[in-house]
N, C-alpha and C positions, 0 to 999 in steps of 0.2 A: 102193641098195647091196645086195651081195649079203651072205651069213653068211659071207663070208668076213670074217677078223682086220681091223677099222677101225683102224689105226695113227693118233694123236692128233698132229700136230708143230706145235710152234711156231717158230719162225722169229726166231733175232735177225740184228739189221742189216737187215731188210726191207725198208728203200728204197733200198741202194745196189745194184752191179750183180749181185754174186752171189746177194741178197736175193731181188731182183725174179726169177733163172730157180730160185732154190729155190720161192720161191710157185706162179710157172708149174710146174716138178713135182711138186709134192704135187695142187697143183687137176686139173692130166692122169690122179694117178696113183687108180684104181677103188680101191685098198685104203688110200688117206690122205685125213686130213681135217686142213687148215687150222685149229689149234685156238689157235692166238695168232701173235701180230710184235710184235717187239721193235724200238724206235731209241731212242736217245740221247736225255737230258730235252733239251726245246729244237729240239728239228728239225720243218721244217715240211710233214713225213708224221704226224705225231701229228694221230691221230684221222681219219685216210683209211683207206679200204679198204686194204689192201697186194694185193690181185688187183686191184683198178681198174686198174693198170699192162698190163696181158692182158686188156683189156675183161670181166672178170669180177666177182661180185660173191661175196664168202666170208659175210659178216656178222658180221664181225669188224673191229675197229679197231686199227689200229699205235699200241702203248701205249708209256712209258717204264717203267711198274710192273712187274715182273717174279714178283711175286705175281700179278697179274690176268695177267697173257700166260700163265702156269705152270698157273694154276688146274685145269684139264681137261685136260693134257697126259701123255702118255707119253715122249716125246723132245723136246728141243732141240737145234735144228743151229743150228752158231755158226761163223761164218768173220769174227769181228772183229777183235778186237785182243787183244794176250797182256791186257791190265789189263781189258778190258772180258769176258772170256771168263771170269776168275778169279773174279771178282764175280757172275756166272751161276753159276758152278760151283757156290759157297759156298749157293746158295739152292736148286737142284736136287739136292743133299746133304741139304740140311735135306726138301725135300717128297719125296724117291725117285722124281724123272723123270730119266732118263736121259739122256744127252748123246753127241751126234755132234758131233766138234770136226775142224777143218779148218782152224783160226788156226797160223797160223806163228809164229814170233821167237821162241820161248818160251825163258827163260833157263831153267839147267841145277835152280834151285832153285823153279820156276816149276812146272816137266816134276813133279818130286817131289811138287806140291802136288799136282796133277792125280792124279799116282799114290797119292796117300793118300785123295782122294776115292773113288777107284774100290773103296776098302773098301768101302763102302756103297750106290754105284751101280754100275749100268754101263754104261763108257764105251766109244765108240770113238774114238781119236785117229788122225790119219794126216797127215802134209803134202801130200798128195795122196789127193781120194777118187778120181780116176777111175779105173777100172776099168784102160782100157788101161795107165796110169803103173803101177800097181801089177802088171801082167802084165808091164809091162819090166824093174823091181826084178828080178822072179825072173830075167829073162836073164840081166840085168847080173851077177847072182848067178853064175850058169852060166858067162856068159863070163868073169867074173875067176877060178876057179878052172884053167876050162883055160888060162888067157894071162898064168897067175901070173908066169912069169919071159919077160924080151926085150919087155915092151911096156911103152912108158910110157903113163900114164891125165892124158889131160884131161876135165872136165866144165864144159860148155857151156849156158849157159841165158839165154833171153832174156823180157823180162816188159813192158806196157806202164809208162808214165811215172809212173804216179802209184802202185805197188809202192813199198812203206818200206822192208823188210829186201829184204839180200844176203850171199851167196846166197838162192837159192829157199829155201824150206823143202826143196821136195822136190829139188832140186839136193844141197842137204846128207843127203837121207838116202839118196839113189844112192851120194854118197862112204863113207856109213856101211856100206852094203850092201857094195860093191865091197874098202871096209878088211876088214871081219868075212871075207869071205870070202879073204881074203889074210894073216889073222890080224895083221893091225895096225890102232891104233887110230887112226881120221881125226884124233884133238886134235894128235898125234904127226908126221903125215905130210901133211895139208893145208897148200898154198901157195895163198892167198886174192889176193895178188898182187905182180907183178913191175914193176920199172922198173928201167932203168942198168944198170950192170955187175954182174950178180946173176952169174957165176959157171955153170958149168956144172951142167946138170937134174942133180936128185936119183934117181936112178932107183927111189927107193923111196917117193917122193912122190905126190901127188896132187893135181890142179892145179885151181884153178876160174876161170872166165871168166864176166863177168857183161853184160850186156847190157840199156837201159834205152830204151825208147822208143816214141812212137807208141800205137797200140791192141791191141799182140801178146797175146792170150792167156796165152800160156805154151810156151818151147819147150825142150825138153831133149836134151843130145845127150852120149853118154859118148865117148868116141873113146880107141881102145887103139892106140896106133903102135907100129908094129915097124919090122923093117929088111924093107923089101920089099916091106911090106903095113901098111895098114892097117883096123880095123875099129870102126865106127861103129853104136852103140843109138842110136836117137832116138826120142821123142814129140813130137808137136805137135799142140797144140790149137788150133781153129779156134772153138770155145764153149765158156762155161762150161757147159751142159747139161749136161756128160759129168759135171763134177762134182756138179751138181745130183741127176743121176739116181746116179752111186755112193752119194752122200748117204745118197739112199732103200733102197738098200741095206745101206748098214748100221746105218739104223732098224729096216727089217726084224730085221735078224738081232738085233739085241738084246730083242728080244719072247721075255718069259722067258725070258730069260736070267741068269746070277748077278754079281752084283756083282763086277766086275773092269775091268782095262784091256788093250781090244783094239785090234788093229787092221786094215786091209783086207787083207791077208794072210791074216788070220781069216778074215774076210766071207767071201771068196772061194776057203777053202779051199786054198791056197797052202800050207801050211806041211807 
């Protein structure tokens, strides 16, 4: 290693799929070290390498303990569950490691807990770490301001089969983006969905479509119809890499950093 900053990360969810490319990015990346993995008490990754999946070897073992995974850590990246991420939270609070969160579904009073932790740590939350998702936020931003009036907004996302919540996370925070910047609020103006004689479009609405199948990544598409024209953001991911590596970006940036809640709009200077 060089004198450059060693960024410590440990890893919860380690053996499922975004686990296994978060490992593979930290072991690729020259300024991180694999410093714990986390699974569930009970799963039959406890006590494996979590690199043996990328024919490596860390010398470290996928623990349930979260004391022992914590121990020697600067940051925890978590893409589990809103109940398994709250309970990280709570322990990462008490030791002052920091946290990069990427779990979705989180209820409105959930969202809060997170936000009082960030008293005392600091976090990055995002429903999306990729880079490119968060470069299309800001369009989305751009184009609802100029396509404020004459266009109706659908928002399109497709995710594979075994996805729990709907919308995306990050489907729901393009409509969040696209509301703010139209100065209404999505709880107000989202229709999550239609059947039968629903009446003719609200044209002050916001519509979501959801889509469920297969091995799809992740795809997102905003579509602003007019009369005559229409115009279409999209993302699509082809790997979780992309999130793995924004991950690592925004470990980075929270290296001294102060106790707060950010997010990749931060990271990446957007704001």
């Amino acid at each position: 290693m060089s004198d450059a900053i060693l960024h410590r990360i440990c890893v919860a969810g380690a053996s499922g799929r975004m686990g296994h490319m978060l490992v593979e990015a930290v072991s690729q990346a020259t300024d991180c070290q694999l410093s714990g993995a986390l699974d569930v008490p009970g799963s039959p990754a406890i006590g494996l390498d979590p690199a043996a999946s990328i024919g490596l070897s860390s010398g470290i073992a996928i623990t349930s303990d979260l004391l022992t995974a914590l121990r020697n850590t600067d940051v925890l990246i978590d893409f589990t569950r809103p109940e398994g991420t709250l309970a990280h939270l709570q322990v990462c609070r008490q030791l002052g490691v920091n946290l990069v969160i990427g779990t979705t579904g989180f209820t409105d009073a959930q969202k809060a807990e997170i936000a009082a932790a960030a008293e005392d740590i600091a976090i990055v939350m995002a429903p999306n770490m990729s880079v490119g998702v968060n470069v299309t936020l800001k369009l989305l931003e751009l184009a609802a301001k100029a396509l404020s009036t004459g266009y109706d907004i659908e928002i399109i996302e497709a995710h594979h089969r075994q996805k729990v919540d709907a919308p995306s996370g990050t489907a729901l925070k393009m409509g969040e983006v696209v509301a703010d910047a139209l100065g209404r609020d999505l709880k107000d103006c989202a229709v999550y969905a239609r059947e039968g004689i629903i009446g003719e479009r609200d044209p002050s609405s916001i519509g979501f479509a959801t889509i469920r199948g297969g091995d799809i990544v992740g795809d997102h598409t905003v579509l602003f119809a007019g009369t005559g024209e229409r115009i279409e953001i999209s993302h699509k991911s082809s790997s979780r890499i992309s999130y793995a590596r924004g991950s690592l970006r925004a470990a980075r940036f929270l290296h001294g950093r102060k106790a707060g809640l950010y997010d990749m709009a931060d990271v990446l200077n957007l704001k």
